[in-house]
PDB file of the backbone (N, CA, C, O) and the ligand in Angstrom, with CONECT records:
HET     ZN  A 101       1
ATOM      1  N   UNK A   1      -3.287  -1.984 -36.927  1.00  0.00           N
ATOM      2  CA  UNK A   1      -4.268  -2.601 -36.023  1.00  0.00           C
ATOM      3  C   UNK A   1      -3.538  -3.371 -34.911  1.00  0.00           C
ATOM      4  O   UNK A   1      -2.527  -3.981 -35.261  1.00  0.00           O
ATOM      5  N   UNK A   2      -4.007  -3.445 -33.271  1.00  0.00           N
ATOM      6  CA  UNK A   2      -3.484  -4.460 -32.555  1.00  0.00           C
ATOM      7  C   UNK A   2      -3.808  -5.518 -32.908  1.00  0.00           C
ATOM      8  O   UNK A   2      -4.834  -5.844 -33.506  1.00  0.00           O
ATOM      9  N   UNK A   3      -2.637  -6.364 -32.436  1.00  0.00           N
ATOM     10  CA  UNK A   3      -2.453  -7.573 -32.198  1.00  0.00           C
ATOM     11  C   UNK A   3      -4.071  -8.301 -31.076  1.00  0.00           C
ATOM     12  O   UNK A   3      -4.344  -7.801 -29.985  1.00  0.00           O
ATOM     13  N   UNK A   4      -4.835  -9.405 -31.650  1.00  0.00           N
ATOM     14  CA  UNK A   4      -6.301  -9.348 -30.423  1.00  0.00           C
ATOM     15  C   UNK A   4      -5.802 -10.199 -29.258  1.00  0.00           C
ATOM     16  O   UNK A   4      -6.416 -10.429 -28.215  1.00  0.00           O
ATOM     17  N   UNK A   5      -4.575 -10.634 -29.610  1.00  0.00           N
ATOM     18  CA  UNK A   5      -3.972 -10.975 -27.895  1.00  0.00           C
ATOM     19  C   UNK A   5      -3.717  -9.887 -27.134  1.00  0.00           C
ATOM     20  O   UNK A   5      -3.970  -9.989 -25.934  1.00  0.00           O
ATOM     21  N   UNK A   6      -3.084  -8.425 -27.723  1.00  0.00           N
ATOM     22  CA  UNK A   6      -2.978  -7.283 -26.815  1.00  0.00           C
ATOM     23  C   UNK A   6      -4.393  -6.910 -26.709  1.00  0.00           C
ATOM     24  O   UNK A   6      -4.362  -5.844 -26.095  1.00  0.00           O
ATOM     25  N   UNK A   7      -5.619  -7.196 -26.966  1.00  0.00           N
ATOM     26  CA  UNK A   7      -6.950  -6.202 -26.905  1.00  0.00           C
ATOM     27  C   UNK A   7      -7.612  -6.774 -26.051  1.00  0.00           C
ATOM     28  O   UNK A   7      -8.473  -6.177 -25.404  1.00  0.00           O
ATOM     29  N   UNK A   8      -7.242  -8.457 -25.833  1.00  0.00           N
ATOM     30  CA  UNK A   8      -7.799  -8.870 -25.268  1.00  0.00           C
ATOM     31  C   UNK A   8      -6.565  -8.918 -23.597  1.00  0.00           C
ATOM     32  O   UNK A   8      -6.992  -8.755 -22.454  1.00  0.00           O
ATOM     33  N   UNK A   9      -5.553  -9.094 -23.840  1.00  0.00           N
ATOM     34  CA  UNK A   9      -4.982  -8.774 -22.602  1.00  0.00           C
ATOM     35  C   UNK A   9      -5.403  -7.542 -21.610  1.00  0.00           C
ATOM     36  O   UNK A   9      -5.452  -7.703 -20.390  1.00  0.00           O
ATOM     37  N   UNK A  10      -5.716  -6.238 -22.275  1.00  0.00           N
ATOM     38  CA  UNK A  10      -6.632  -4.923 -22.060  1.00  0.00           C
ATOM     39  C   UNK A  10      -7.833  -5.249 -21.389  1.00  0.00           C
ATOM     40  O   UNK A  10      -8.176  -4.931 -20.250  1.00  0.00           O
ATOM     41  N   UNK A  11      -8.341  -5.823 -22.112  1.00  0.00           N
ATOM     42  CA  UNK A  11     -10.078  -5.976 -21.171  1.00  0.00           C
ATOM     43  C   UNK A  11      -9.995  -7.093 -20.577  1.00  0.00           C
ATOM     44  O   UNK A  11     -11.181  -7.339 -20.359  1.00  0.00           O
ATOM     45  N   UNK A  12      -9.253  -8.156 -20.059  1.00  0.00           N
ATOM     46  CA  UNK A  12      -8.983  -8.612 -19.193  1.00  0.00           C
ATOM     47  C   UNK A  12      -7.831  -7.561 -17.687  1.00  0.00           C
ATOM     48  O   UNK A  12      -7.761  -7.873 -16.498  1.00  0.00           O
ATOM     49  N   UNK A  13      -7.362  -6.764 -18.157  1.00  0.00           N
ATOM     50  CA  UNK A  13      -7.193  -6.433 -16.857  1.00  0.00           C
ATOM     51  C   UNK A  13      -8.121  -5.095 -16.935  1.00  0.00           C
ATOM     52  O   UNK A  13      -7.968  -4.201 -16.103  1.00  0.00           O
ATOM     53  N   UNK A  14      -8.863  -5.022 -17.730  1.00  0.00           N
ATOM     54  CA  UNK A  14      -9.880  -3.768 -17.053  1.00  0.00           C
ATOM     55  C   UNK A  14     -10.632  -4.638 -15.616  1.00  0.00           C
ATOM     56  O   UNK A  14     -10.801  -4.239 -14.464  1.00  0.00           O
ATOM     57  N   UNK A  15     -11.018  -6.145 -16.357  1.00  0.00           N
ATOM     58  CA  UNK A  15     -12.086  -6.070 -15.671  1.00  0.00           C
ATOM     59  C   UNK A  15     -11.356  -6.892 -14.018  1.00  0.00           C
ATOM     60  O   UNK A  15     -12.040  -7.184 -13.038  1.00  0.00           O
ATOM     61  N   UNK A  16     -10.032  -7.074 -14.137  1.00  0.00           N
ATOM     62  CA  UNK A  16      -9.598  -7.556 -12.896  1.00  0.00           C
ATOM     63  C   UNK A  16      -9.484  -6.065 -12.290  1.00  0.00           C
ATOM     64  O   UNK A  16      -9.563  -6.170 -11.066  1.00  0.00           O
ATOM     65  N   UNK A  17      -9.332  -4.753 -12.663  1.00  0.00           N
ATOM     66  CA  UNK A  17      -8.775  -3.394 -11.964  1.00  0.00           C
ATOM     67  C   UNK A  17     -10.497  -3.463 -11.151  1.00  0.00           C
ATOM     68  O   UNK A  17     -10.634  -3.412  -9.928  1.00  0.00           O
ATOM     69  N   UNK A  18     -11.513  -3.571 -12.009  1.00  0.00           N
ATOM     70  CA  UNK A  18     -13.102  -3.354 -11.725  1.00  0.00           C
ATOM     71  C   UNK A  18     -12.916  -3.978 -10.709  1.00  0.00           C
ATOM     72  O   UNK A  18     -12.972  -3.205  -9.753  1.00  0.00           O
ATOM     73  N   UNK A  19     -12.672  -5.243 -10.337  1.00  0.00           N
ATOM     74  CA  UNK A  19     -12.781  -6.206  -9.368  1.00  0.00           C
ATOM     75  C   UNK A  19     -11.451  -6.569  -8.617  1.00  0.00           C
ATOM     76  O   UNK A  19     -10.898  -7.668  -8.570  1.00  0.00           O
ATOM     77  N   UNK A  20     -11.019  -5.230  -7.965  1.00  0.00           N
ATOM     78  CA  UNK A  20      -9.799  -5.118  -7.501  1.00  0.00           C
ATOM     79  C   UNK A  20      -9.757  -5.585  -6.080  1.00  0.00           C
ATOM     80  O   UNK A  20      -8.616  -5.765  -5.656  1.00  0.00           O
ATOM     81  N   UNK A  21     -10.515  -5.770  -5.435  1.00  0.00           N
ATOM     82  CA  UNK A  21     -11.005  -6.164  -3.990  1.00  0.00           C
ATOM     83  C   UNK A  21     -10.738  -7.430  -4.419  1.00  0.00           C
ATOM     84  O   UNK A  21      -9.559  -7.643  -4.137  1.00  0.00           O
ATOM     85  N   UNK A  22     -11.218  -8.384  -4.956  1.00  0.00           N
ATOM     86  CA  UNK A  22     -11.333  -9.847  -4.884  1.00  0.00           C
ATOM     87  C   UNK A  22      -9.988 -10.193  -5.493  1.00  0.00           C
ATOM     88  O   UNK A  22      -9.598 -11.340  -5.270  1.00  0.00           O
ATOM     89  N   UNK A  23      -9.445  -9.645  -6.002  1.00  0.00           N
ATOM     90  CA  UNK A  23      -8.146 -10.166  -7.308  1.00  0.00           C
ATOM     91  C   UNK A  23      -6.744  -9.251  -6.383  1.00  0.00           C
ATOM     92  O   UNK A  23      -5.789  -9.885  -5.933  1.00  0.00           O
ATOM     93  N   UNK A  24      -6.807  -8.452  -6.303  1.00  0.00           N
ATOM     94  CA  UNK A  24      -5.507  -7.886  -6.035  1.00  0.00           C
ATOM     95  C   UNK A  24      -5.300  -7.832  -3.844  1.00  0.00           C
ATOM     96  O   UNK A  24      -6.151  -7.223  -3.194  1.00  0.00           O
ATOM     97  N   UNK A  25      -4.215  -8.480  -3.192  1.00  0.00           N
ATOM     98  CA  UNK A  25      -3.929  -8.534  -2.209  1.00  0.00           C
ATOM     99  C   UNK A  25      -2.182  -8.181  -2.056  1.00  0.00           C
ATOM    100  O   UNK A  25      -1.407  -8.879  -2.710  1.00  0.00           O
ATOM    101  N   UNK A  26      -1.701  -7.204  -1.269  1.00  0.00           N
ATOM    102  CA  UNK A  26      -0.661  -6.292  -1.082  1.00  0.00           C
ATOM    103  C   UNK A  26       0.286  -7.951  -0.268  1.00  0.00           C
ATOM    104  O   UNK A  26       0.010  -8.587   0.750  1.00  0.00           O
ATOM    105  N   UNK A  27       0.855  -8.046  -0.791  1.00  0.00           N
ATOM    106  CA  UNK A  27       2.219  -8.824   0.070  1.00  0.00           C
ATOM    107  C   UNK A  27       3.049  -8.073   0.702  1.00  0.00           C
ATOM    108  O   UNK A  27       3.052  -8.009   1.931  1.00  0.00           O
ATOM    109  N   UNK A  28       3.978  -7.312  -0.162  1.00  0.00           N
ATOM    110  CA  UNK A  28       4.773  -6.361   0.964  1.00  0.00           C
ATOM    111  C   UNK A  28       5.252  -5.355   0.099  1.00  0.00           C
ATOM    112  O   UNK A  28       5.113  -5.506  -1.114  1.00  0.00           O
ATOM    113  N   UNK A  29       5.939  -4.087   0.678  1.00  0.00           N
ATOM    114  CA  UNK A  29       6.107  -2.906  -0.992  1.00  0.00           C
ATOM    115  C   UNK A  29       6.631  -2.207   0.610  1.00  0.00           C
ATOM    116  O   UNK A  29       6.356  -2.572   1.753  1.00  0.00           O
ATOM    117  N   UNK A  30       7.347  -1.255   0.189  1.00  0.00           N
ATOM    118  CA  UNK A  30       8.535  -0.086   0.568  1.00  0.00           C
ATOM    119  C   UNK A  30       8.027   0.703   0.016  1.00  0.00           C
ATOM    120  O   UNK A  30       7.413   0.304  -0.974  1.00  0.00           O
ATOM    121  N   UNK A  31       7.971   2.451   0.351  1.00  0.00           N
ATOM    122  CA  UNK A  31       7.426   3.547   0.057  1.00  0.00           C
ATOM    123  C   UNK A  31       8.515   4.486   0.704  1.00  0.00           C
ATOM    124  O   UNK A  31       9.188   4.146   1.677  1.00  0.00           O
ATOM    125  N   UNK A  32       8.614   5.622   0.105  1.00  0.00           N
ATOM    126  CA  UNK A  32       9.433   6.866   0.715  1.00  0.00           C
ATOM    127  C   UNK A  32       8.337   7.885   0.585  1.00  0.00           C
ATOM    128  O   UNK A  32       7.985   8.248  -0.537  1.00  0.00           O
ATOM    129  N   UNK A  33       7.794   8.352   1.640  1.00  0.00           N
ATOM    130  CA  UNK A  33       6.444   9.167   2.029  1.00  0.00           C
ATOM    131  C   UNK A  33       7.559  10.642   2.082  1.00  0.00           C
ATOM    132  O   UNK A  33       8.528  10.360   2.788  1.00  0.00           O
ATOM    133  N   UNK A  34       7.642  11.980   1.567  1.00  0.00           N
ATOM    134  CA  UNK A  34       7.974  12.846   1.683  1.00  0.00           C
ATOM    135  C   UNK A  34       7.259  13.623   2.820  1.00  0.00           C
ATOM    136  O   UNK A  34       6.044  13.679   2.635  1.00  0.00           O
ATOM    137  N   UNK A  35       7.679  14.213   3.905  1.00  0.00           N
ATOM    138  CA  UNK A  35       7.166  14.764   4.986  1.00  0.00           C
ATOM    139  C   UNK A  35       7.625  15.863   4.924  1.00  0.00           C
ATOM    140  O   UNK A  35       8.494  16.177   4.110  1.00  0.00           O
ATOM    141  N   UNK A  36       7.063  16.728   5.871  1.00  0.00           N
ATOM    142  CA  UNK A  36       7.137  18.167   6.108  1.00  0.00           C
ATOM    143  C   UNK A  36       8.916  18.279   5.828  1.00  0.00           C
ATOM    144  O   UNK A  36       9.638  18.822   4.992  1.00  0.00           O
ATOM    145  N   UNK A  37       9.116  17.401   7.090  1.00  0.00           N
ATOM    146  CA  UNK A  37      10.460  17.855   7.796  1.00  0.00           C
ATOM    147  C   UNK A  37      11.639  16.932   6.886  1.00  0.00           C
ATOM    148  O   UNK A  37      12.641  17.529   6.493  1.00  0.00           O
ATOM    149  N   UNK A  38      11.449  15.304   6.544  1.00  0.00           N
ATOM    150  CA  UNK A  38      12.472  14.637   5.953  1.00  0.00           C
ATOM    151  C   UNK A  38      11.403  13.600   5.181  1.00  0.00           C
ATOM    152  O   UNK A  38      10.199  13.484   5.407  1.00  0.00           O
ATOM    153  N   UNK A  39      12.083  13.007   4.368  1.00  0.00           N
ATOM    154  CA  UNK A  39      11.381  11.484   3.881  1.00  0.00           C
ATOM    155  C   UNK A  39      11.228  10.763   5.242  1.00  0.00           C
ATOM    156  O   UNK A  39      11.564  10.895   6.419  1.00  0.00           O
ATOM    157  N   UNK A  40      10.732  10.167   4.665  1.00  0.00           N
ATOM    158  CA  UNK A  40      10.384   8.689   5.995  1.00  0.00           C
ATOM    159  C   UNK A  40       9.941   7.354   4.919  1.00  0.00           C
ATOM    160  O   UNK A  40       9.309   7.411   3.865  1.00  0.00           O
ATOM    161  N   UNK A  41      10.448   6.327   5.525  1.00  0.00           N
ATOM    162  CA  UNK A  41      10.542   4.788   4.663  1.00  0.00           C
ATOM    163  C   UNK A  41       9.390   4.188   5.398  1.00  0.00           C
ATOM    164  O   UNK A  41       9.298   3.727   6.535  1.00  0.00           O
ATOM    165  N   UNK A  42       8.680   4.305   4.584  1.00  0.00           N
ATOM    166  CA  UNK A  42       7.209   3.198   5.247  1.00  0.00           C
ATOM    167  C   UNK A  42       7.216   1.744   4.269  1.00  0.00           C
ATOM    168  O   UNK A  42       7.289   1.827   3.043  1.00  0.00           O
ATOM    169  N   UNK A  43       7.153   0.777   4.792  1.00  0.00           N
ATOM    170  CA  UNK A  43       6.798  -0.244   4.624  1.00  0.00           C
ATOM    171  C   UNK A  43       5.644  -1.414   5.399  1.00  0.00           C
ATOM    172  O   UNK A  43       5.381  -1.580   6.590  1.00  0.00           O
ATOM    173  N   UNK A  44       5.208  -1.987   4.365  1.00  0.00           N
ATOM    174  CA  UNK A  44       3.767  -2.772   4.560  1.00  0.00           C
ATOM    175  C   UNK A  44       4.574  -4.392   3.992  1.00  0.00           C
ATOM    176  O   UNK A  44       5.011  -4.755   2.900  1.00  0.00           O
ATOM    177  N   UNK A  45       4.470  -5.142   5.532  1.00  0.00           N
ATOM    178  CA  UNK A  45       4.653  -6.483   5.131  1.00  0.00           C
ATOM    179  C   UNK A  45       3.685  -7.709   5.482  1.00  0.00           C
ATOM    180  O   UNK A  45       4.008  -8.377   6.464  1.00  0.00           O
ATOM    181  N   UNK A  46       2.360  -8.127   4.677  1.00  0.00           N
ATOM    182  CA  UNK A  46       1.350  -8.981   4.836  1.00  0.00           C
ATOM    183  C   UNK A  46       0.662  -8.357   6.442  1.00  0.00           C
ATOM    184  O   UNK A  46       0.844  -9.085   7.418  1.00  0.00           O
ATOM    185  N   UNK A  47       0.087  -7.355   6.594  1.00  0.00           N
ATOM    186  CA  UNK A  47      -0.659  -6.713   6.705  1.00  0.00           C
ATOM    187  C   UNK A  47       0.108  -5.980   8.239  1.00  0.00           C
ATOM    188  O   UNK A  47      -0.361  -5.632   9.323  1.00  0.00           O
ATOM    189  N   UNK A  48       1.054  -5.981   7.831  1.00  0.00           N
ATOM    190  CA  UNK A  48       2.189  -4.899   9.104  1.00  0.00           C
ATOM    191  C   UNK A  48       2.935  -4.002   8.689  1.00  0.00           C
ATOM    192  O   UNK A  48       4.063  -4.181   8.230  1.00  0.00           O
ATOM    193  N   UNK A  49       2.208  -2.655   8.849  1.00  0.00           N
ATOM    194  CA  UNK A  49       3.042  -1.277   8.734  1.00  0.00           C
ATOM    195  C   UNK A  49       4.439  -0.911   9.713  1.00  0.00           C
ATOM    196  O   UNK A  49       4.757  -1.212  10.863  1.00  0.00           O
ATOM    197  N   UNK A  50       5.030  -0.170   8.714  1.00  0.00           N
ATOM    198  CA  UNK A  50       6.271  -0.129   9.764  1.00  0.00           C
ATOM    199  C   UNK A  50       6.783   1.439   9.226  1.00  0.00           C
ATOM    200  O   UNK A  50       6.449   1.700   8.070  1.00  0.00           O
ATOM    201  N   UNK A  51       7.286   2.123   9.703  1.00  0.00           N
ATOM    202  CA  UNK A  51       7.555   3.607   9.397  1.00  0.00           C
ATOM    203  C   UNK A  51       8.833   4.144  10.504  1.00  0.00           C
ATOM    204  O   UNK A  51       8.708   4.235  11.726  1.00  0.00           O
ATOM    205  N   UNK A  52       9.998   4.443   9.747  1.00  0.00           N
ATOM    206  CA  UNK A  52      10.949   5.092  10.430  1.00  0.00           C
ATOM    207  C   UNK A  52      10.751   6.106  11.212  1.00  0.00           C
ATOM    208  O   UNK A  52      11.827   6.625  11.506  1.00  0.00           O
ATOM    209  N   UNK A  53       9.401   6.882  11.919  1.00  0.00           N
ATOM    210  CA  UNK A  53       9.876   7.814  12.107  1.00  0.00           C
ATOM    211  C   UNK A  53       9.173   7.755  13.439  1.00  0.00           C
ATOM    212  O   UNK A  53       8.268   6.927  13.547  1.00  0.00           O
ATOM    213  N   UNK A  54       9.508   8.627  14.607  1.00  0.00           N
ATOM    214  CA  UNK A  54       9.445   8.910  15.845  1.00  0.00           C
ATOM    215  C   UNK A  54       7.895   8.557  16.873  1.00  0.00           C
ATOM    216  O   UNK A  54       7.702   8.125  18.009  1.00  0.00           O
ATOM    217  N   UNK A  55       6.888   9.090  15.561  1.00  0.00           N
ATOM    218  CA  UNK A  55       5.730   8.936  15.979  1.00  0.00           C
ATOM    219  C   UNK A  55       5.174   7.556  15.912  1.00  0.00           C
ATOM    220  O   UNK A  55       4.375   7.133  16.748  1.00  0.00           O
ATOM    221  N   UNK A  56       5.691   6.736  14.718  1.00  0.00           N
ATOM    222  CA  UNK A  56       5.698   5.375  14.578  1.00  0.00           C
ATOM    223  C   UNK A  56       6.074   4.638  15.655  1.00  0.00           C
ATOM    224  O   UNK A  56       5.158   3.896  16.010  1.00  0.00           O
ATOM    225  N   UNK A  57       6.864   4.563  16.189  1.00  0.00           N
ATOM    226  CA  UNK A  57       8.294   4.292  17.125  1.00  0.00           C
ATOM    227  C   UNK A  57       7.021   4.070  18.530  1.00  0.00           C
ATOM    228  O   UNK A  57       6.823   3.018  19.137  1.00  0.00           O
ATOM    229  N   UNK A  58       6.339   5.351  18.748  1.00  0.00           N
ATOM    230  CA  UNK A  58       5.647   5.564  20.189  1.00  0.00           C
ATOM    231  C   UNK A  58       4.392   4.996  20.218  1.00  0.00           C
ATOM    232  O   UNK A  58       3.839   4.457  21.177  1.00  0.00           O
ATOM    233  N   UNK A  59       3.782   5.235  18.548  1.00  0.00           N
ATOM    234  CA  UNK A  59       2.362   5.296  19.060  1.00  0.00           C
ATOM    235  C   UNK A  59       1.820   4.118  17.919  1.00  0.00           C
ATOM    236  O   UNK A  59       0.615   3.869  17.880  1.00  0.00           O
ATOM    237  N   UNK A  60       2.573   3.558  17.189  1.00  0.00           N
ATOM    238  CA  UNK A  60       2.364   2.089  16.380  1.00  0.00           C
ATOM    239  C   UNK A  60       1.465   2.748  15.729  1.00  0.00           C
ATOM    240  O   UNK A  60       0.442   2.064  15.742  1.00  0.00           O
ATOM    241  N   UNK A  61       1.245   4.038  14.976  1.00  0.00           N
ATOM    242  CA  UNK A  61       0.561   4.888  13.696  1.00  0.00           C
ATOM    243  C   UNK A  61       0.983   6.034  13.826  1.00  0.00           C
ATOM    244  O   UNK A  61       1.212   6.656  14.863  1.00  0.00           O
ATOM    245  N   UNK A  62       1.130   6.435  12.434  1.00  0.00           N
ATOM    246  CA  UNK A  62       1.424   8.002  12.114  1.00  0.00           C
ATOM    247  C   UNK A  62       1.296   8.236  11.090  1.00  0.00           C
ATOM    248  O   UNK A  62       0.937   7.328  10.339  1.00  0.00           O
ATOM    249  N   UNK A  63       1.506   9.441  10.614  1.00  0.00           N
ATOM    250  CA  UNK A  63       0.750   9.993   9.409  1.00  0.00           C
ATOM    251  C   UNK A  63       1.217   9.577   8.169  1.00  0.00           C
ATOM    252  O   UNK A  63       0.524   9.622   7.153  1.00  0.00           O
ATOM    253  N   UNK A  64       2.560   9.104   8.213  1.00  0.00           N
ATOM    254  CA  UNK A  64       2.801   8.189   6.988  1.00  0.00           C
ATOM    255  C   UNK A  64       2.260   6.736   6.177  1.00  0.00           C
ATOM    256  O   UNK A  64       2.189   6.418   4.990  1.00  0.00           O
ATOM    257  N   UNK A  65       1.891   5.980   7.603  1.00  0.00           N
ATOM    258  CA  UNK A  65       1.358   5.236   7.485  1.00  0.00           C
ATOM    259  C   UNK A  65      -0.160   5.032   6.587  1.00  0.00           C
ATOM    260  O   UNK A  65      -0.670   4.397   5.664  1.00  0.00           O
ATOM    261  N   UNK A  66      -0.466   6.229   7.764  1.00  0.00           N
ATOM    262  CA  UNK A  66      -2.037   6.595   7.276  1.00  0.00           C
ATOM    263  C   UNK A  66      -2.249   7.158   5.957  1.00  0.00           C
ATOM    264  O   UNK A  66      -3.410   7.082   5.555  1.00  0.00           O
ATOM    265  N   UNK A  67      -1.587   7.586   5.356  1.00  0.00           N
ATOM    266  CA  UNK A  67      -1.050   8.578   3.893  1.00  0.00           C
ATOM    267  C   UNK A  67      -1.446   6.921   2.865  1.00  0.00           C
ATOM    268  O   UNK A  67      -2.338   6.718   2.042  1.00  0.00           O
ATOM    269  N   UNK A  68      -0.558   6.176   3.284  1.00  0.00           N
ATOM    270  CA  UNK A  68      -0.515   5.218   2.272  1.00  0.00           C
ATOM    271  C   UNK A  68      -2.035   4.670   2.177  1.00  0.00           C
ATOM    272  O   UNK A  68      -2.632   4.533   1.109  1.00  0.00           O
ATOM    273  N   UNK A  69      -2.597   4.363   3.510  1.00  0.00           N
ATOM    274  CA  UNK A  69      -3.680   3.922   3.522  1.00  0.00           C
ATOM    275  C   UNK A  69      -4.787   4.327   2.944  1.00  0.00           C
ATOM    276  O   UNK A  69      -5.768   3.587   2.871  1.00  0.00           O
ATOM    277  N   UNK A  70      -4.769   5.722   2.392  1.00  0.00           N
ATOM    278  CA  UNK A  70      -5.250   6.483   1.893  1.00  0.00           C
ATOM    279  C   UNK A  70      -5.544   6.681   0.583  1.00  0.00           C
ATOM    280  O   UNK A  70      -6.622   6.744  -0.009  1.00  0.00           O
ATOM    281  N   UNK A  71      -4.376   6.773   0.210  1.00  0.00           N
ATOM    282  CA  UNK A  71      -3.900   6.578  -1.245  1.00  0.00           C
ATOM    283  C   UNK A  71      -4.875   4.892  -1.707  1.00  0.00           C
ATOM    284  O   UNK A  71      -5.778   4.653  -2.510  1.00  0.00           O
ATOM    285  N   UNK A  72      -4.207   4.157  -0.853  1.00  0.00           N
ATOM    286  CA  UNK A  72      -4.392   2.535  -1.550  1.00  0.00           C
ATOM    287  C   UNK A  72      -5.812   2.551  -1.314  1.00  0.00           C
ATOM    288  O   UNK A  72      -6.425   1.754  -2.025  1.00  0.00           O
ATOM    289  N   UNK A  73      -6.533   3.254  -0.490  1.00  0.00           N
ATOM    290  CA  UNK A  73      -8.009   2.842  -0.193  1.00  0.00           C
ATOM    291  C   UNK A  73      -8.163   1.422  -0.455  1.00  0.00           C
ATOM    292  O   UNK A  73      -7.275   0.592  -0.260  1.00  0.00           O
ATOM    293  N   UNK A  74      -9.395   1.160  -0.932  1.00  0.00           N
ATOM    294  CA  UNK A  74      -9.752  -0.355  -0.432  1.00  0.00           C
ATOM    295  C   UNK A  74      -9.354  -1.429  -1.260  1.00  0.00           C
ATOM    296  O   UNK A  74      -9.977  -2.490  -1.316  1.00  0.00           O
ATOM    297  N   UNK A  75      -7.939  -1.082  -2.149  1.00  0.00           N
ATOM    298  CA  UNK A  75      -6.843  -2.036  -2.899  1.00  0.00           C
ATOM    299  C   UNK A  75      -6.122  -3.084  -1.793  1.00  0.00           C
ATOM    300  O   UNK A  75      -6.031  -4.306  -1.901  1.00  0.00           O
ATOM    301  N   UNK A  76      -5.604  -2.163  -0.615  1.00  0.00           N
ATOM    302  CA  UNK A  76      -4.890  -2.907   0.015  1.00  0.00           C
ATOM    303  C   UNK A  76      -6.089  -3.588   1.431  1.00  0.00           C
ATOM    304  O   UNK A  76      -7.194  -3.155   1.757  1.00  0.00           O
ATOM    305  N   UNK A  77      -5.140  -5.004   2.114  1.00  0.00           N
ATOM    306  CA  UNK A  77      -6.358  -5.135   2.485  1.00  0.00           C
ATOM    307  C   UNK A  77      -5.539  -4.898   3.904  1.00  0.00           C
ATOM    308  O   UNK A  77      -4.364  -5.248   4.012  1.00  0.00           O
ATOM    309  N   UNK A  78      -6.237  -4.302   4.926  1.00  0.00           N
ATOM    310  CA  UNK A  78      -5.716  -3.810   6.227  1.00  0.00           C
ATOM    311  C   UNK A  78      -5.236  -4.778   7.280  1.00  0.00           C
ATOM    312  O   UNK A  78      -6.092  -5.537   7.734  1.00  0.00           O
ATOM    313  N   UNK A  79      -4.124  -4.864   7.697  1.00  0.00           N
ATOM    314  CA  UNK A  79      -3.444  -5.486   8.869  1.00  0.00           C
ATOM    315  C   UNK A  79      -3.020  -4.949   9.978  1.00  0.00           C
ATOM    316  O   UNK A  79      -2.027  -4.236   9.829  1.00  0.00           O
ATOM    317  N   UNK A  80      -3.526  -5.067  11.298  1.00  0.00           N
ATOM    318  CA  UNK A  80      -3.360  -4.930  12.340  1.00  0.00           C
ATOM    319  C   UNK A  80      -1.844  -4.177  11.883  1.00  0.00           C
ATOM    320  O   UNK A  80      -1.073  -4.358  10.942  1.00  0.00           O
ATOM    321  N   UNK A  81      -1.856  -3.268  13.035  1.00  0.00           N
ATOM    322  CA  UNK A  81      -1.009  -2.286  12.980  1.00  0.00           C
ATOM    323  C   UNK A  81      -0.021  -2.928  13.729  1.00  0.00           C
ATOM    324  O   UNK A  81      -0.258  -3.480  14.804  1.00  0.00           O
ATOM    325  N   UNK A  82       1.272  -2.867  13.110  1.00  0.00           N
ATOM    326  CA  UNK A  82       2.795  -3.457  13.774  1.00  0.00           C
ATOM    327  C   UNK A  82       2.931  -3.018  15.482  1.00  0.00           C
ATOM    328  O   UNK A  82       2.774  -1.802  15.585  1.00  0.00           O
ATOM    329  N   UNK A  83       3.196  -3.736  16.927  1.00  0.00           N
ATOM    330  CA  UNK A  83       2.946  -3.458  17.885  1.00  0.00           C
ATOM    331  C   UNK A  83       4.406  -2.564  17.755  1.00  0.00           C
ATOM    332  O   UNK A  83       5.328  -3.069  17.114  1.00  0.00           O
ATOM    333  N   UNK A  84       4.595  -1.079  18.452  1.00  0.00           N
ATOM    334  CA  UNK A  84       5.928  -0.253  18.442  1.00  0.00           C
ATOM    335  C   UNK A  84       7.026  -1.133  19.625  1.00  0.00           C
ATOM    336  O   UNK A  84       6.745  -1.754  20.650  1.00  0.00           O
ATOM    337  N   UNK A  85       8.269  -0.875  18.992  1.00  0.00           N
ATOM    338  CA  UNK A  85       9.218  -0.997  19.245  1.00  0.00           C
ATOM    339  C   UNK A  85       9.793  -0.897  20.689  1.00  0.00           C
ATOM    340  O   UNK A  85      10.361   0.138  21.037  1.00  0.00           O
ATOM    341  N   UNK A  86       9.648  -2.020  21.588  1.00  0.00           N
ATOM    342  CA  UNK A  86      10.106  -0.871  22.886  1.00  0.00           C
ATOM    343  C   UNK A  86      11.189  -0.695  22.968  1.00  0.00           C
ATOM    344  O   UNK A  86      11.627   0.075  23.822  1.00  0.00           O
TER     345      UNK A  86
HETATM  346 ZN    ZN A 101       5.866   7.741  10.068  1.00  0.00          ZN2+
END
């Protein structure tokens, strides 16, 4: 039988995953997005995307970016997009 500190550790984070909007906020995390052509290093720091790669660079979004955003749907909470590099 478990331990009811592990059963109860369990349905305490069920119900924080349920209520993931109010409880969970992204600080910062590194990603290696696999692309057509090479990896690319995307990172999210308190609500600023940043992405090694060319299209990032010009147009302050690209598809890596957007990939993550995707994935995280409404876990992460959205920050103005990093202004590009001149
Ligand atoms: Zn990119």
């Amino acid at each position: 039988m478990l331990p009811s500190t592990y059963v109860a550790d369990v349905e305490k984070s069920m119900r924080y995953a349920q209520e993931r909007e109010q409880r969970i906020v992204f600080n910062s995390f590194n990603v290696t997005v696999d692309g057509d052509h090479r990896d690319h290093k995307v990172g999210y720091d308190h609500g600023h995307w940043t992405c090694d790669c060319e299209g990032f660079e010009h147009h302050g979004h690209c598809p890596h970016t957007m990939t993550m955003e995707r994935v995280l749907g409404e876990t992460v909470t959205m920050g103005e997009i990093s202004a590009p590099v001149a």
